[in-house]
C-alpha positions as CSV (number, residue, x, y, z in Angstrom):
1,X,-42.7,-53.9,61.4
2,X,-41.4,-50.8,59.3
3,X,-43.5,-48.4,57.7
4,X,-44.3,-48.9,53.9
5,X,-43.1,-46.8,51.8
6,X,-44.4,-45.1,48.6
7,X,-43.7,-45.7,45.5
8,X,-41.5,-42.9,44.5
9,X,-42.6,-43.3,40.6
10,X,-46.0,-43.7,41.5
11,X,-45.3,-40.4,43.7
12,X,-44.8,-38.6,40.6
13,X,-47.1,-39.7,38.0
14,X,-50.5,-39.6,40.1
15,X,-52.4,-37.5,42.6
16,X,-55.4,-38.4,44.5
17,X,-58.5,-35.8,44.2
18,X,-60.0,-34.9,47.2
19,X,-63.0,-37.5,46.5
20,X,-60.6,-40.2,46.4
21,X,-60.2,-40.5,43.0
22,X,-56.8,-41.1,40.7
23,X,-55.6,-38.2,38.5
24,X,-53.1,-38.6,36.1
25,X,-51.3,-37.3,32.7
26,X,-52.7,-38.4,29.2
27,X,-50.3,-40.5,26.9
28,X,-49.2,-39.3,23.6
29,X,-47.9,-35.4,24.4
30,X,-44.1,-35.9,24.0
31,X,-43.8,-36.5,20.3
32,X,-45.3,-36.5,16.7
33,X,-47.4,-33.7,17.9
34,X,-47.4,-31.7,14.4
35,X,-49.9,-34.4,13.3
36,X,-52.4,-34.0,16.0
37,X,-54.6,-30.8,15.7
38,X,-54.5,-27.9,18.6
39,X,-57.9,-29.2,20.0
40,X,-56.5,-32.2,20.2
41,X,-53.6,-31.6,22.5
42,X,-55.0,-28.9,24.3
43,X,-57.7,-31.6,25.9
44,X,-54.3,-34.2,26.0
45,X,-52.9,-31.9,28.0
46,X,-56.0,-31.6,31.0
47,X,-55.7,-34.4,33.7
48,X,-56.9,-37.3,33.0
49,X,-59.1,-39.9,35.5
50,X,-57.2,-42.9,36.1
51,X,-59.8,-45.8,35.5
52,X,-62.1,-48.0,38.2
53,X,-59.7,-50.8,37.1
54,X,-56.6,-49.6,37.4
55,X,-56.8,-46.9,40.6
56,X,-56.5,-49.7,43.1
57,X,-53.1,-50.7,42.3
58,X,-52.1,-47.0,42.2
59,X,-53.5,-46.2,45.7
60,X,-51.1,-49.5,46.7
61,X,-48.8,-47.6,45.2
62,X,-48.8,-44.6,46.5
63,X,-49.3,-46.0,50.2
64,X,-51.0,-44.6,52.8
65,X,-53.6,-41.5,52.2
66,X,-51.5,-41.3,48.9
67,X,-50.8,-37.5,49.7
């Protein structure tokens, strides 16, 4: 059987932390921005924790160890 490979989006988009856990980017940083206030974007702009729900299908994603 071949290998499986990654998901080259997924690849991208997330990381895994070194507890296992699914980091990603926040939505709502690319536009309209003048509206939001500096405190705002500044915590927009931190990694965000991918939720319980939603990291399994990543980790598929992203195959093996997900590194």
């Amino acid at each position: 059987m071949p290998k499986m490979k990654s998901h080259s989006g997924a690849k991208k988009r997330f990381k895994l932390t070194g507890t296992g856990k699914v980091r990603g980017h926040h939505a709502f940083t690319s536009h309209i921005l003048e509206k939001k206030s500096a405190k705002h974007k500044r915590a927009l702009g931190r990694p965000a924790a991918i939720s319980n729900d939603d990291a399994p299908r990543v980790k598929k994603l992203l195959g093996g160890n997900g590194r």
